[in-house]
N, C-alpha and C positions, 0 to 999 in steps of 0.2 A: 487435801490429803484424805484419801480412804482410810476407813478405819475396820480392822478385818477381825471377826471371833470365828476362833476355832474350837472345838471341843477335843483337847486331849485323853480324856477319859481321866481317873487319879492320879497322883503322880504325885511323890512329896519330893524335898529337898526345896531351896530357895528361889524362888523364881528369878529368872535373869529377863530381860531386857536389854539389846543392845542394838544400837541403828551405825548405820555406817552411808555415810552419803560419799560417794567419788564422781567428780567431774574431770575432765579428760581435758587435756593441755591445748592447747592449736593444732597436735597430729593425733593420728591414731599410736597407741600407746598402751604398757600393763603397768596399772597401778596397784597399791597397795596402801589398806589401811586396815591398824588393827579397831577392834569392836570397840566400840565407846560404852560404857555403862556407870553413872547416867552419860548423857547426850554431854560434851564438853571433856569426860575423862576417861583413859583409855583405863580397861578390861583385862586387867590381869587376875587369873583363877586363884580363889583364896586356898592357902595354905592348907593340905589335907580334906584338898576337896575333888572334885569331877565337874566340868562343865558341859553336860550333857543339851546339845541344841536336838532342837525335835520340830521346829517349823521355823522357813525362810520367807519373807514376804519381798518378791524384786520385782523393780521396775527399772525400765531404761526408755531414754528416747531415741533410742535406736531399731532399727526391725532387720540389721543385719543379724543373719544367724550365723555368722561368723562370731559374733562378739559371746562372750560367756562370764563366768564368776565361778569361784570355788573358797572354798572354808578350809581354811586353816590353822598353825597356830605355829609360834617361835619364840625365843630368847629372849626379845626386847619389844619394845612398842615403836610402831610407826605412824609419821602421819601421812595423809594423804597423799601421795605420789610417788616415786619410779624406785626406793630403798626400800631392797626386800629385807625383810625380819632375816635374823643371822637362826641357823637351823632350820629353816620350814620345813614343815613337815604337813601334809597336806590331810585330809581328812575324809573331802568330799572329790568325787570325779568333778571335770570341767561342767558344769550344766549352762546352757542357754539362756538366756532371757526371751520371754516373751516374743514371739514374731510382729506381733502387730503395736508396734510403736505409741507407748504412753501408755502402757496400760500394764496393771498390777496381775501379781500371778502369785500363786500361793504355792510351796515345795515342799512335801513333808519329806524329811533328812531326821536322818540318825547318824550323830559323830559325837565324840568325846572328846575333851582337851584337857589334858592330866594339868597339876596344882603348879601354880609358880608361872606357868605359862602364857603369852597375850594372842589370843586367839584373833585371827585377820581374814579379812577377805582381798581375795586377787581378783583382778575384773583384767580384761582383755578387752579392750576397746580396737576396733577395726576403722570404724569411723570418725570424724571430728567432731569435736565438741561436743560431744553426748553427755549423758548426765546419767549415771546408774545410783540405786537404792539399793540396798539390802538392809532390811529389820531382821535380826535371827534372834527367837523366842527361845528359851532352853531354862534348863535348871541347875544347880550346884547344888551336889551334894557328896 
């Protein structure tokens, strides 16, 4: 695993961390998982706060540019696969992954996901068995 530092310049409120790993079934397929933070428990935004994400780190091993990911946020927590969050409401446009297969990409984004809510990523997988990453670095406050 690469390990990526960015400089955001200041920024207070609480740093978040949240990794979302989606593998894709025997077909091509859109999956859905909400943010884990830590790694093992899903991400839901604390009470009277703002989860402000500001950098995405994705990977796939795919080099279709048909395949994408997008941030978003809903009702309830999901795990990895085809049940979407009840509300979604979506945040970021579709963005792509990488063209050249395996290989990490760094996205600086700006989105919010208001308190009480489990912020997700949707991936669109075009091809089989692929395997997509999203880390999204943000803060609550």
């Amino acid at each position: 695993m690469a390990v990526f530092f960015k400089s955001v310049g200041v920024i207070g409120g609480t740093p978040k961390s949240s990794m979302v790993t989606t593998i894709s079934a025997a077909a091509p397929q859109t999956r859905y998982m909400t943010l884990e933070s830590p790694v093992g428990t899903a991400y839901q935004v604390t009470a009277l706060k703002t989860f402000k994400a500001a950098i995405a780190q994705v990977y796939s091993s795919s080099s279709n540019s048909a395949d994408s990911w997008q941030l978003g946020y809903g009702d309830n927590a999901v795990a990895d696969g085809t049940t979407v969050p009840t509300t979604p409401q979506y945040v970021t446009a579709a963005l792509g992954f990488n063209a050249a297969t395996g290989r990490w990409q760094s996205v600086d984004i700006y989105a919010e996901c208001p308190a009480g809510k489990y912020p997700f990523i949707k991936t669109i997988n075009t091809s089989t068995g692929m395997t997509n990453r999203v880390y999204i670095l943000g803060i609550e406050e």
